[in-house]
Structure formats: C-alpha cells, structure tokens
VOGU-277500 format. One record per residue: residue in three letters; x, y, z of N, C-alpha, C in turn. Coordinates in steps of 0.02 Angstrom, whole numbers, plus 50000, padded with zeros to 5 digits. Example, Ala and Ser with C-alpha at 12.3 -4.5 7.8 and 13.67 -1.06 7.14 Angstrom:
2
ALA506604971650390506154977550390506604983550390
SER506424988850354506844994750357506455000250394
***
This chain:
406
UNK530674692452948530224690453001529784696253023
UNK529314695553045528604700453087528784700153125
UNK528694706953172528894708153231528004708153278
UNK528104705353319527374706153369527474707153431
UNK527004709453435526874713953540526584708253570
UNK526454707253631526364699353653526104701053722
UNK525714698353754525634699653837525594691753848
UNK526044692153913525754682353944526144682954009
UNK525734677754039525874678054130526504672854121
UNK527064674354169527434669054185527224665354244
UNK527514661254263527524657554349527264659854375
UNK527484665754413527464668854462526654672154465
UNK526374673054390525804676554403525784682354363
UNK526554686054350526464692854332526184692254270
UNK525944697954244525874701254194526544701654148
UNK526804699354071527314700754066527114703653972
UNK527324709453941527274712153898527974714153875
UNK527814712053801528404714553745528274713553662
UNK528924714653651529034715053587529594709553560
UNK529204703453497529674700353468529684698753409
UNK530234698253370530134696753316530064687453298
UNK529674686553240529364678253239529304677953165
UNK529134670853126529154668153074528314668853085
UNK527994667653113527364666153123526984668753213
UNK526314668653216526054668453276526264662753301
UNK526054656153282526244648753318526924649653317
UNK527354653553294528134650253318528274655053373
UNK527954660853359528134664353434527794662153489
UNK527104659253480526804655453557527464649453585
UNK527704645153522528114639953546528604642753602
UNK528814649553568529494651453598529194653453680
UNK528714660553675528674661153741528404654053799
UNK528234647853754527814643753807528614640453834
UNK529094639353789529874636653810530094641553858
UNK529914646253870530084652653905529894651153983
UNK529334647653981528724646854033528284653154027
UNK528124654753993527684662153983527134657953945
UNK526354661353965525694658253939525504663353903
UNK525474663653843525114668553808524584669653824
UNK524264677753826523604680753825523534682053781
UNK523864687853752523464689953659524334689653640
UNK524354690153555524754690753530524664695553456
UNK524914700953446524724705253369525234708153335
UNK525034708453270525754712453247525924715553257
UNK526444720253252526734726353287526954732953230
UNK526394736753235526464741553175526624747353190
UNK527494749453232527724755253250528034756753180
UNK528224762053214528614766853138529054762753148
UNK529534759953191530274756053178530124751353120
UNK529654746953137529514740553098529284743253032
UNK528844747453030528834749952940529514751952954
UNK529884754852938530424758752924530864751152910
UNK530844746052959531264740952920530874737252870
UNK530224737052861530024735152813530194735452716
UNK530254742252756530544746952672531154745452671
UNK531744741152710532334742652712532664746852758
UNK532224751452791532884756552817532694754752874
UNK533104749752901533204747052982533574754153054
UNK532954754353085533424759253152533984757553158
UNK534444759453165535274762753174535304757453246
UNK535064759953272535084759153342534844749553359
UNK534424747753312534154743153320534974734553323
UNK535214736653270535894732853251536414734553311
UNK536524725353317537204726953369537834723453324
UNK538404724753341539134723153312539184717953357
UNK539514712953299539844706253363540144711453407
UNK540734714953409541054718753462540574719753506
UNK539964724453503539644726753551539344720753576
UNK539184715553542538814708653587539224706153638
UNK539954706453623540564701453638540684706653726
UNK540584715953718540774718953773540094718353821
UNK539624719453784539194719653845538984712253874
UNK539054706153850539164698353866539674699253941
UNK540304703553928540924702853931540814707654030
UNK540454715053991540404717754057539774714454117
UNK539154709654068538834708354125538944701554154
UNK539634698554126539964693154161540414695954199
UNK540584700654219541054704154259540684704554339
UNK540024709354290539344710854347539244706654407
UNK539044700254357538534696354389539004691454446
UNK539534689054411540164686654457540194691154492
UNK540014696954532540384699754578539664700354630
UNK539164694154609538604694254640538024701954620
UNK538114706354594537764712254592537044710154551
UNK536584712154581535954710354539535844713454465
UNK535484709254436535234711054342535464717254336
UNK534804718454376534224727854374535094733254363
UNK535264731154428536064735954437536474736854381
UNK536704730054356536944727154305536984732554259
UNK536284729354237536044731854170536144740354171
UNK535934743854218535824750154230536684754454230
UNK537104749754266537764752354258537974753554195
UNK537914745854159538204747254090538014752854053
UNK537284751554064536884755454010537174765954016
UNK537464768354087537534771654118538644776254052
UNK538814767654060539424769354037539434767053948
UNK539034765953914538934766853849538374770953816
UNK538824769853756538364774653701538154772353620
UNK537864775153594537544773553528537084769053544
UNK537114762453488536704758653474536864752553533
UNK537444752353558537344746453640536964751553687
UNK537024755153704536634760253760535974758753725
UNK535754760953676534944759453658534784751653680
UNK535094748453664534784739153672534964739253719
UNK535364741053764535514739053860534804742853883
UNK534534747853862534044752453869533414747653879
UNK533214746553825532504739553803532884734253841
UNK533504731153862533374726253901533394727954002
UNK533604734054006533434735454072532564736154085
UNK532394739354036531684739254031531404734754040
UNK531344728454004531004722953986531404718854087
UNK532034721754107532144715454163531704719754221
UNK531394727654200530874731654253530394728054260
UNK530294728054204529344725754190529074718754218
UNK529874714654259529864708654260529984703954243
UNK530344704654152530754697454127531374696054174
UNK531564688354161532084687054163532534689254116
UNK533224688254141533774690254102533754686554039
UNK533444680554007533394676253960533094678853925
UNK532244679453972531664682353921531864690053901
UNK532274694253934532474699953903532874700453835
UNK533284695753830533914693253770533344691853731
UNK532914685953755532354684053671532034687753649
UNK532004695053683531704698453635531734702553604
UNK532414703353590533114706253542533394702853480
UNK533174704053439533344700453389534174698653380
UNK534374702453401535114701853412535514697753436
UNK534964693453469535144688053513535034681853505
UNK535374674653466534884668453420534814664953500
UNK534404659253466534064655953516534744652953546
UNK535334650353554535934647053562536224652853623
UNK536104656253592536324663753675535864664253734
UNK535074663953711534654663553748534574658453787
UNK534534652353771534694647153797535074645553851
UNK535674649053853536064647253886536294651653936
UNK536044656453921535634660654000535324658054014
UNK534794656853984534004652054042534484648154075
UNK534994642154049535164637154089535694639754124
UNK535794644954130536454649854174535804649954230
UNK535144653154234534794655854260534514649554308
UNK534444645554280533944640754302534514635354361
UNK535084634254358535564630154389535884637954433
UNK535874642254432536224646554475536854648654469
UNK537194648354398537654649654368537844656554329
UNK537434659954345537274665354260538054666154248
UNK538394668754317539234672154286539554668054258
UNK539644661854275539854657254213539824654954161
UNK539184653854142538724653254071538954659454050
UNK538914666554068539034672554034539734670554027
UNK540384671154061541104670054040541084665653997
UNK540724658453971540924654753933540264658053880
UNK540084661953877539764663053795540094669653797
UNK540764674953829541124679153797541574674453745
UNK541994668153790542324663453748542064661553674
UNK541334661953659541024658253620541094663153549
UNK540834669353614540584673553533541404677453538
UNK541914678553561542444679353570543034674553480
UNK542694667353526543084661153465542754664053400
UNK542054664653402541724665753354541884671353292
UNK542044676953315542204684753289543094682753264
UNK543274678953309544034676853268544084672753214
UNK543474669353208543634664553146543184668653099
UNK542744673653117542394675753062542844679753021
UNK543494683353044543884686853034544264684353008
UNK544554676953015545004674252965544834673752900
UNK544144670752897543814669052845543724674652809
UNK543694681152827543674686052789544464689152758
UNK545014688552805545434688152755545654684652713
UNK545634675652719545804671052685545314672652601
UNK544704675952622544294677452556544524684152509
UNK544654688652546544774697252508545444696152498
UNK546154694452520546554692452495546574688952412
UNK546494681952407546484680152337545854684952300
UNK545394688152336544914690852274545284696552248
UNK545614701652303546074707752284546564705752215
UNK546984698652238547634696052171547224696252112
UNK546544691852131546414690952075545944695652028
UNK545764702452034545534706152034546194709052003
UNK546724711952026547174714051989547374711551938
UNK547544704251933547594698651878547244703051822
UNK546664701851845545934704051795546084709751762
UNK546204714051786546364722851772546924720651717
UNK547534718251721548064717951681547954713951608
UNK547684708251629547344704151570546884707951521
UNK546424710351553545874714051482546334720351476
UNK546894725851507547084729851478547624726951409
UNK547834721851436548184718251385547824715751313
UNK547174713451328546864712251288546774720651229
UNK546374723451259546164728451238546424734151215
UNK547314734351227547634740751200548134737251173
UNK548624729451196549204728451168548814724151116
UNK548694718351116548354713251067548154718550987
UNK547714723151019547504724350927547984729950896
UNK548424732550932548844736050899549494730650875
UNK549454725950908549864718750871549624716850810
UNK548904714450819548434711450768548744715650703
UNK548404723250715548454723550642548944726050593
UNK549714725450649550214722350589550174717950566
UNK549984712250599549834705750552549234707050495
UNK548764710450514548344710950464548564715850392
UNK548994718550412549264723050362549804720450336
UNK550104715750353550614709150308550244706750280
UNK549504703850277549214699950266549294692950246
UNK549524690250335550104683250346549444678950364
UNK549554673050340548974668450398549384669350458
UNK548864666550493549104666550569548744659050598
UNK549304657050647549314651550675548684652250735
UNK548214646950725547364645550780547574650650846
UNK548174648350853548124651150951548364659450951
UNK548574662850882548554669350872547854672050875
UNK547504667250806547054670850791546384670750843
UNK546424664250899545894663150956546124669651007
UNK546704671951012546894677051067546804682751035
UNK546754684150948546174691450923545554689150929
UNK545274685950918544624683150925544364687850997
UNK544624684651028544644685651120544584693651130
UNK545064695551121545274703251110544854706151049
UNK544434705451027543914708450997543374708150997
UNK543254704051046542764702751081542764704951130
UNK543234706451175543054710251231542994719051211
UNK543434719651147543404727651155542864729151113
UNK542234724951077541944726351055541404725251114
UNK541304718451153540574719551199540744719951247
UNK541504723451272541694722051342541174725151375
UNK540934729151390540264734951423539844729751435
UNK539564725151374539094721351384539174714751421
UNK539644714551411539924706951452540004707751533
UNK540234715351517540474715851602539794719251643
UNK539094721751615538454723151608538184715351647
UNK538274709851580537834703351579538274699351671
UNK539034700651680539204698051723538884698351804
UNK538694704351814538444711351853537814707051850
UNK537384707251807536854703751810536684697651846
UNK537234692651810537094685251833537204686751933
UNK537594691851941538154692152014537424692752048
UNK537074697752043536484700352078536064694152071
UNK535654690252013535394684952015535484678952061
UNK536224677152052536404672452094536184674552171
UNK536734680852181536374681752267535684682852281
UNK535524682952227534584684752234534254676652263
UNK534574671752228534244667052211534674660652284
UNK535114665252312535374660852379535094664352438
UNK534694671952418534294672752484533664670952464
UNK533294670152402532704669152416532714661452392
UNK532834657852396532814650652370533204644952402
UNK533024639852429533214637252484533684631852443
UNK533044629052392533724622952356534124627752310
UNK534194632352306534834634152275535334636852328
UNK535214640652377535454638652433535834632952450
UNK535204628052467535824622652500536364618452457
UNK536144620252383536724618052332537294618952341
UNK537254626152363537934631552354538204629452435
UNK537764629352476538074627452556538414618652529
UNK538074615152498538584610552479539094610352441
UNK539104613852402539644612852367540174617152402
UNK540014621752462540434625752504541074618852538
UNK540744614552538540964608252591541344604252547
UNK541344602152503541624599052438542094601752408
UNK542134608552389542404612352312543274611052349
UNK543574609352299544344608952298544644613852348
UNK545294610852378545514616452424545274620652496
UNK544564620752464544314625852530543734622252561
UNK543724616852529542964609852553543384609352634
UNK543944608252638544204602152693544264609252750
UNK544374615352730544444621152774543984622552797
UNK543304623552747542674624352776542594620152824
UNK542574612652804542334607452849542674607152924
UNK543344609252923543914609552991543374615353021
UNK543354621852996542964629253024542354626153069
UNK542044622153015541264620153061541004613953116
UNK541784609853121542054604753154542064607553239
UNK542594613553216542834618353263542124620553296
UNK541794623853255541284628253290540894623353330
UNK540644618253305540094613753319540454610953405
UNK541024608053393541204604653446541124610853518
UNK541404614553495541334621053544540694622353585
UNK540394624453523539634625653542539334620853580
UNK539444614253576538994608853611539284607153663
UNK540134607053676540294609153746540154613853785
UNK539854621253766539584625653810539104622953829
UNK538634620153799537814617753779537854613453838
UNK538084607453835538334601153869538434605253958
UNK538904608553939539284609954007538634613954065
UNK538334616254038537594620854053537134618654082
UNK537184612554047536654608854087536174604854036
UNK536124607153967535814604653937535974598853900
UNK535404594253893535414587653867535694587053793
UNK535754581653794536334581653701535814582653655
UNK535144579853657534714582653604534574590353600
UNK534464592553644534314598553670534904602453644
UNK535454600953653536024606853631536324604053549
UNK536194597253520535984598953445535584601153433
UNK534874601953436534464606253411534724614553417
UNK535044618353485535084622253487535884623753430
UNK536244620853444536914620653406536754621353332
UNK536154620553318535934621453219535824627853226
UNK535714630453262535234639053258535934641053218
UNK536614640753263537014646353265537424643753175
UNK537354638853145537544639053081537104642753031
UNK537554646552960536844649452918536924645852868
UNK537394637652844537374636252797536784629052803
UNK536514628552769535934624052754536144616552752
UNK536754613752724537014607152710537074603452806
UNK537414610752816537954608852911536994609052947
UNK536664611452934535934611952992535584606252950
UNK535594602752900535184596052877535744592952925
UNK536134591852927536764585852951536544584853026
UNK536694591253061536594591353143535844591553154
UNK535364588953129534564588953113534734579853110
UNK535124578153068534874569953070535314569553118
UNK535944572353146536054569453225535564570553287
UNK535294575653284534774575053318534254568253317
UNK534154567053258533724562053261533964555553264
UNK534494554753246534804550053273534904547653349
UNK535054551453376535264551053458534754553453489
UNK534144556153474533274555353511532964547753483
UNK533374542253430533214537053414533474533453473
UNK534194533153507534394529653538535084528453511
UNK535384529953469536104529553467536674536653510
UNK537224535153509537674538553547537954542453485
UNK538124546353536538364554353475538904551453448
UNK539464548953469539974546453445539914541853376
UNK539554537553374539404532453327538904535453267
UNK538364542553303538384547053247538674553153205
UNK539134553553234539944556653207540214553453165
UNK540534546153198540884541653146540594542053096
UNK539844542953068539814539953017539734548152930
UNK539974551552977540014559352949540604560252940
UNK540934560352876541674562252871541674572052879
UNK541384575252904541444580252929541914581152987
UNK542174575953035542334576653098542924571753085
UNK543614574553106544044571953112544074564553164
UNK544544559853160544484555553196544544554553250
UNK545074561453271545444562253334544804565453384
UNK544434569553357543684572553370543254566853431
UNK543214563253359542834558153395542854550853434
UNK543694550353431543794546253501543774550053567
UNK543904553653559543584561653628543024563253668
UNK542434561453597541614560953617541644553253634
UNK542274547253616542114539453641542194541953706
UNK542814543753735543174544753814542574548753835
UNK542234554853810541834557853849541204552453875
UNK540984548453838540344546953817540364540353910
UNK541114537753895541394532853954541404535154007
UNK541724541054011542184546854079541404548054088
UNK540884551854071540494555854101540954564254076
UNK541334566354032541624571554037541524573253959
UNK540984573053950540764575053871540954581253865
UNK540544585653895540974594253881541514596053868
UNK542004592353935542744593253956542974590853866
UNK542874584253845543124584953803542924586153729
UNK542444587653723542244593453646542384598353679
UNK542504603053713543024607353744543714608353705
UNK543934602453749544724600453737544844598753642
UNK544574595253617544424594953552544194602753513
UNK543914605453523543874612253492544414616953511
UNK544854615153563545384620653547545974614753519
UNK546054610853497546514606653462546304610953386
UNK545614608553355545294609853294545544616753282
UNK545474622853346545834627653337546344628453316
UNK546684626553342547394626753302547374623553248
UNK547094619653230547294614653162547054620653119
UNK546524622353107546154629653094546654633453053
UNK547084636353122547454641753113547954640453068
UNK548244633053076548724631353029548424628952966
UNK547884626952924547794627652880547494632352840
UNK547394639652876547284645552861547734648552836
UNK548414647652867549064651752862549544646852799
UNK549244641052780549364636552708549184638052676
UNK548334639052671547924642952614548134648952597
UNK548354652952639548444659152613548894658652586
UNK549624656452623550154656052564550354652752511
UNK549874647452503549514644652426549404649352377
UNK548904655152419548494655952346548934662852323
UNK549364664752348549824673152328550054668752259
UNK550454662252259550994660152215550404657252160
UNK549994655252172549534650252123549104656052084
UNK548944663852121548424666752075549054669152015
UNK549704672052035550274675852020550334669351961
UNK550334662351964550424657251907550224659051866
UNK549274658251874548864657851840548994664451778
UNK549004670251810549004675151797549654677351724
UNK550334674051749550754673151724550764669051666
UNK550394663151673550324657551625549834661751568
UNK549384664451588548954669051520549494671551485
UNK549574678451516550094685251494550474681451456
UNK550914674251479551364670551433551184667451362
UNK550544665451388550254662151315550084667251280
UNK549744674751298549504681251243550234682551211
UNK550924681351260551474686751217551644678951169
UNK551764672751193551924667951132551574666651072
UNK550924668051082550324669651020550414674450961
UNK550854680151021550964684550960551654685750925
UNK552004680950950552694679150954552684672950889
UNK552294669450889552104664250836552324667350766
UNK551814672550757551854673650659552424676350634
UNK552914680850705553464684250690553994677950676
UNK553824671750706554244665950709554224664050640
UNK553424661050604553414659250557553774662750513
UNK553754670450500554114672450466554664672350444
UNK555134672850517555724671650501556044666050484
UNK555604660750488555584651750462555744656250396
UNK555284656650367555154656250280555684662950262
UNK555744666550296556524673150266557214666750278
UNK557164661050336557874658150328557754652050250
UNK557224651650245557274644250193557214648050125
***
C-alpha cells in the first residue's frame, strides 16, 4: 500500500493533518469521510521512511508485536478507566516505554496534539486494522472507551493465543517430519547402494520392489542436489504465487478448510474467532451489518472473507444472521441456536460471547488430539518406509536361500 499525507477539517472546524497508508486516493477519502473528516488535499508521501520500505527495508520502529499491541491496548484501558484524559494517557505510557512501542505511542500522542481523536490517531498506524479502529470510534462515540479498550485486550489477548497454538500444532509435525526426511535419504544414499552392489556383483535378478528401491536410491544420489535445488524452487514459486495472485490464493485458503484432519480444526479456529469478534462488534454498539463487514478485515484467508461478504449481503437483504449461519456448515449447531436465543432475547453479543468461549475450549481440545495424532502417525509413516527399504533388500537374500534349500 502508498502511504499519503492528508489535511481535512473535522466537525468541530479544526484543521486536522497526517499520515496514512491506502490502496488508493479514493479509498483513503472513503476512510477519512467514515472518520467524519472532509478532505482538503490529499498526496503521496515521499519521506525517506516510505522509500526505505519501498525497497524492503521497513523502519524498525515502524512494526509493532502483537505483545506490544496487546500492552499498550492493556495500559490505556487501565488509563482511561481511571477517568484520566487521552493527552495524559498517551504521554504516561509513552514516558514508561521503549523501542519501537515508545516510537508509535510517540506519533499517536502527536496526532491526539494536533487534535485527532483517539480513533483517528489508531487509523493512522498501520498497525492498527480497521476492526480495532472501529471499535474505539464506537468506545468513543457511546462514552465507553475503558470498556471497548478491556474488551479488545480480551480480543487481541484470545487472538495471540490461538495464533500460538497454531504455530505449534504446525512446527511440531514439520520438525518429525523433517527428521523422518533426514533418515530416509541417508538411508537411501549410503545403506541402499552399498546393498545394491552385492547384488550386482552376484549378478542375481532381483525382485520389482528391490530393484524400484535402487532405482529410488540412484536417483537421489545421482540428482539429489538437483531435486532438492528444483524443490526450493517450486517452495519460493508457490509462496510467490499466494502473495501475488488472488485465485491461487483463495484455492489454497480453500482447500485450508477442506484438507483431511486439519479442514474441521481450521474451520472450529475461525468459528471461534468470528463469533468473538462480532460479539465485541455487537456489544459496542455496532449494527450486525456493520460488524460483518468489519469482522472480514480481521481474517487473511480469502475463502472465510468471500463467506462473511455473502453474510453480509444476505442480512442487508433482510434475512437473520441465524438462518444465514444455518446454511454454512462452517458453524457448529450448538453456535447457532445461541444466535436463535440471541436473535429472540435481544442478547446477541451475550451470546456469541458465551459461544466463543465454549468454541474455545472445543479448540483447545482438538488441538491437544491433533497433536497427539500426529507424533504416532508421522513415527508410522516413517517406520512403514525404513520397513519396506530393509524387506526389499531382505527379498534377494530370501530368494536365494529358496534355491540353496531346493
């Protein structure tokens, strides 16, 4: 995205100037006019930061850590609950940190000088998606901020815990199977052909599933370099071709939802998130269209933001969220008699609330299945080779001794 400098009057009259990053001029007018800000001029923004990320080498300072999002969320819900104004706020924190949160508390004490709101300060941090922003404005706008802030530490809090599962449930089986890997081609490559060519020096036939496991093994020690070269290749292509390419992209985000085993985990993960998110959304103040649209920002897979895109349009048609759930096997059933009771009660939040920490747990317990699935199933797999390379070569010594007993 382009980053642009911007001047536009809010409400009040003032003068209000900054810096944001945008897809386009028209998408950044959309944003500041949702802001209530009227654009005056709008231009690109050609500091040394922005070249410098142009080329790749992004300011240090510019990047925040979920951690650092999750503490400073965390300390100016502390703040603001204790009644203390922004300006203070902001200035305390900024006072008791360092690195790269002290720099961005920095640009947003600034930007709340110059006269933004605490909202319009967040939007113009890239650091911050529209789903955070949001929900300050509607912290801001109902007279809530300390609460909206406590329930988006919860958010990005839930959030950083499941990103974390997901990262061990992944480096786990890749580590097994990575070792797998290591043992198999050393097997290939030092035991196999010093087998082979006793057989070749009997000069015995050999039974298909001997001679397919030299085959194999001389093939790797002849193009292993190249194979493991051409693999390297495709690896970079592929990720090339899921950041710059949308339908290959959303292939792969589908088949994320589908593929054996980890389809129904994914789908529980984004069940979880979604319900969550639209109970903060809900609870805030904002309307159910309004907090699906916003509830797509915070997904990055393409399949889950087409899905919550036709609920949107569904329920700006005139149907009820519930009845556009049912018809998504994404969402458990128990889910969505929850959004029926909410939809009756008036207590929609309360219960996609209550439903996202159920999903939680369900979560946790089919996290802690998967994992102990996949230790015994890679260790099979792994086993089942090694077994078939030593019976392969176990074969001709067999035949032999057939024909020495007859």
């Amino acid at each position: 995205m382009q980053s642009y400098k911007y001047k536009a009057v809010n409400s009040n009259g003032m003068i209000i100037r900054g810096v944001q990053y945008a897809s386009s001029i028209s998408s950044l007018r959309d944003q500041l006019m949702s802001l209530n800000l009227s654009p005056i001029s709008i231009d690109k923004n050609y500091s040394i930061s922005n070249l410098l990320d142009f080329f790749g080498k992004k300011h240090s300072h510019n990047s925040l850590s979920q951690i650092d999002k999750i503490s400073l969320t965390k300390q100016l819900a502390v703040l603001v609950s204790a009644n203390i104004p922004i300006e203070e706020a902001l200035y305390s924190i900024h006072k008791n940190t360092k690195g790269g949160l002290a720099f961005n508390v920095k640009k947003l004490l600034q930007a709340v000088r110059e006269g933004s709101s605490l909202s319009q300060a967040f939007s113009q941090d890239k650091n911050f998606d529209q789903f955070f922003c949001a929900l300050v404005r509607s912290g801001e706008q109902v007279g809530q901020l300390g609460a909206v802030l406590n329930n988006l530490v919860g958010h990005l809090e839930r959030a950083h815990r499941t990103r974390n599962k997901m990262l061990i449930m992944s480096i786990y089986p890749l580590m097994l199977f990575a070792v797998s890997l290591v043992i198999i081609t050393g097997l290939m490559i030092f035991v196999v052909p010093q087998i082979a060519e006793q057989f070749i020096y009997l000069n015995q036939s050999l039974p298909w599933l001997t001679s397919m496991i030299i085959s194999i093994s001389e093939l790797i020690t002849n193009f292993g370099l190249y194979l493991f070269v051409f693999s390297l290749l495709m690896f970079f292509v592929f990720n090339y071709l899921l950041k710059n390419n949308d339908e290959w992209k959303f292939v792969w985000h589908q088949c994320q939802l589908s593929m054996p085993l980890f389809g129904s985990w994914f789908r529980l993960s984004f069940a979880c998130k979604f319900s969550h998110a639209l109970g903060i959304l809900i609870r805030g103040g904002m309307p159910i269209n309004e907090s699906l649209k916003l509830s797509k920002d915070i997904f990055s897979n393409l399949a889950i933001q087409q899905r919550i895109q036709g609920f949107q349009n569904s329920v700006e048609s005139g149907e009820s969220l519930s009845s556009v759930m049912a018809k998504d096997n994404l969402f458990p059933p128990m889910l969505i008699q929850l959004v029926v009771t909410g939809e009756k009660t008036g207590s929609m939040h309360q219960m996609l609330l209550e439903g996202s920490k159920y999903l939680d747990d369900q979560f946790d317990t089919q996290s802690e299945k998967l994992l102990a699935l996949m230790e015994p199933l890679v260790i099979l797999v792994m086993g089942a080779f090694v077994g078939i390379v030593i019976f392969s070569m176990m074969l001709p010594i067999i035949q032999m001794n057939q024909l020495v007993t007859f």
